[in-house]
N, C-alpha and C positions, 0 to 999 in steps of 0.2 A: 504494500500500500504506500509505503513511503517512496520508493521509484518511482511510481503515477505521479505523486504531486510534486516531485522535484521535477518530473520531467514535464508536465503540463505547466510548473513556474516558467521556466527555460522555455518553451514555446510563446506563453504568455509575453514575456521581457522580448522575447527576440523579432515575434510575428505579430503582435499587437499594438505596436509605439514604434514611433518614428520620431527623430528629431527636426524641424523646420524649423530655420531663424530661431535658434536659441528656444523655440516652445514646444511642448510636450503634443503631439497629433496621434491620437487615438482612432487606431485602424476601424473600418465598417466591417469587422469579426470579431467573434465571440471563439475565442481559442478551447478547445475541450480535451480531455487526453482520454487515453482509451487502451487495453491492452489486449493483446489479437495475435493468432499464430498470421506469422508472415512468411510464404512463399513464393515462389516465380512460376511466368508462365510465356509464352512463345508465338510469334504468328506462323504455329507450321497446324496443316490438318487432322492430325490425329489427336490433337489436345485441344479444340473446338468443334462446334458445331455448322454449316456452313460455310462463308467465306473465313479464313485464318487472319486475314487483313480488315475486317470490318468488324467492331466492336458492338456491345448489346445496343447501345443507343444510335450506332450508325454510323460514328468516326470510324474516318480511316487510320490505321496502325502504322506507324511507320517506324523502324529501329531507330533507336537515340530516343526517342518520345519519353520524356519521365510520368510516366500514366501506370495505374495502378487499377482493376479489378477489385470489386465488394463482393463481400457475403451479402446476400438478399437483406436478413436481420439489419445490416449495419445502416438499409437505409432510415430505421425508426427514430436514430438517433440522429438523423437530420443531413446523412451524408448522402450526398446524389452527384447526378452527373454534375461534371467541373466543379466538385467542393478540391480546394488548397488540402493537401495534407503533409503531412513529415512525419519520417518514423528516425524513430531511435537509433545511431549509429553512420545514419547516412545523410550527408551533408545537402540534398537537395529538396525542394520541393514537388510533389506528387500531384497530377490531378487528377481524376477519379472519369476515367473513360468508357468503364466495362462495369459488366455485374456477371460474377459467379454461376454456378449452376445451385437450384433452389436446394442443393444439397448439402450444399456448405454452412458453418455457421462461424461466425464471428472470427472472419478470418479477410486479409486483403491478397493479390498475388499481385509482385510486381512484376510488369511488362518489359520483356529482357530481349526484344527483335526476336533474330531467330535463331540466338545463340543460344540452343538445345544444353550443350554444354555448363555454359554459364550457370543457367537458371539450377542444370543438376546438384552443382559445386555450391549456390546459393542456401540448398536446401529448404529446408523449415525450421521457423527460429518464435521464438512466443517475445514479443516486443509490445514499443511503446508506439503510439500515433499520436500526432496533434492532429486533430482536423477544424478546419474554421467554416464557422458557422456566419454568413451574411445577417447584420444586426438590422434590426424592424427598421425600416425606413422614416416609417412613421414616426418612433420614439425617438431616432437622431435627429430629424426635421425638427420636433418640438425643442430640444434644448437649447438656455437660451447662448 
């Protein structure tokens, strides 16, 4: 429990503030952490359904893309196509391109092209995610 909130701080400080002109700007996200077996996964045919290049919501795949796969569940927690994510140990930002087979639970795969190898080498690892949540519009309009 104590890894979650150190690592949700650290997303918090890093993905939620900005500095402009000396003043503190406070990102249009609600930073959330989350912990989830993370794996990899490939644009080759045998490890999809249909097209291997065309993801559940209809983007194209393309290697290099930092895009990551959901377990169906992860949508309840408000993660959906193009939510920002970042997982524990690796220095980039994820966006959320794909959804799992309804088989899965509580789990992300990163999209690793069609290095077969790689994703093997990656394996499965039980981690931390930030994922950012778009704040109400409405409530940011109102402050004064």
């Amino acid at each position: 429990m104590t890894r979650i909130v150190l690592y949700t701080a650290l997303c918090l400080l890093f993905f939620s503030c900005q500095e402009k002109e000396n003043q503190l700007v406070v990102s249009n996200y609600n930073w959330h952490g989350h912990e989830v077996i993370v794996s990899a996964y490939n644009s080759v045919s045998w490890q999809t359904q249909g097209d291997p290049n065309i993801a559940a919501w209809g983007d194209t795949l393309k290697p290099g893309m930092k895009v990551v796969a959901i377990s169906r569940d992860l949508l309840a927690l408000g993660i959906t196509h193009n939510s920002m994510l970042t997982i524990e140990s690796l220095p980039d930002t994820f966006y959320v391109k794909d959804k799992m087979n309804r088989r899965w639970r509580n789990r992300i795969d990163i999209y690793m092209g069609k290095d077969v190898k790689k994703a093997r080498e990656w394996g499965r690892q039980k981690l931390f995610i930030c994922y950012a949540i778009p704040k109400d519009s409405i409530t940011q309009n109102s402050k004064p």
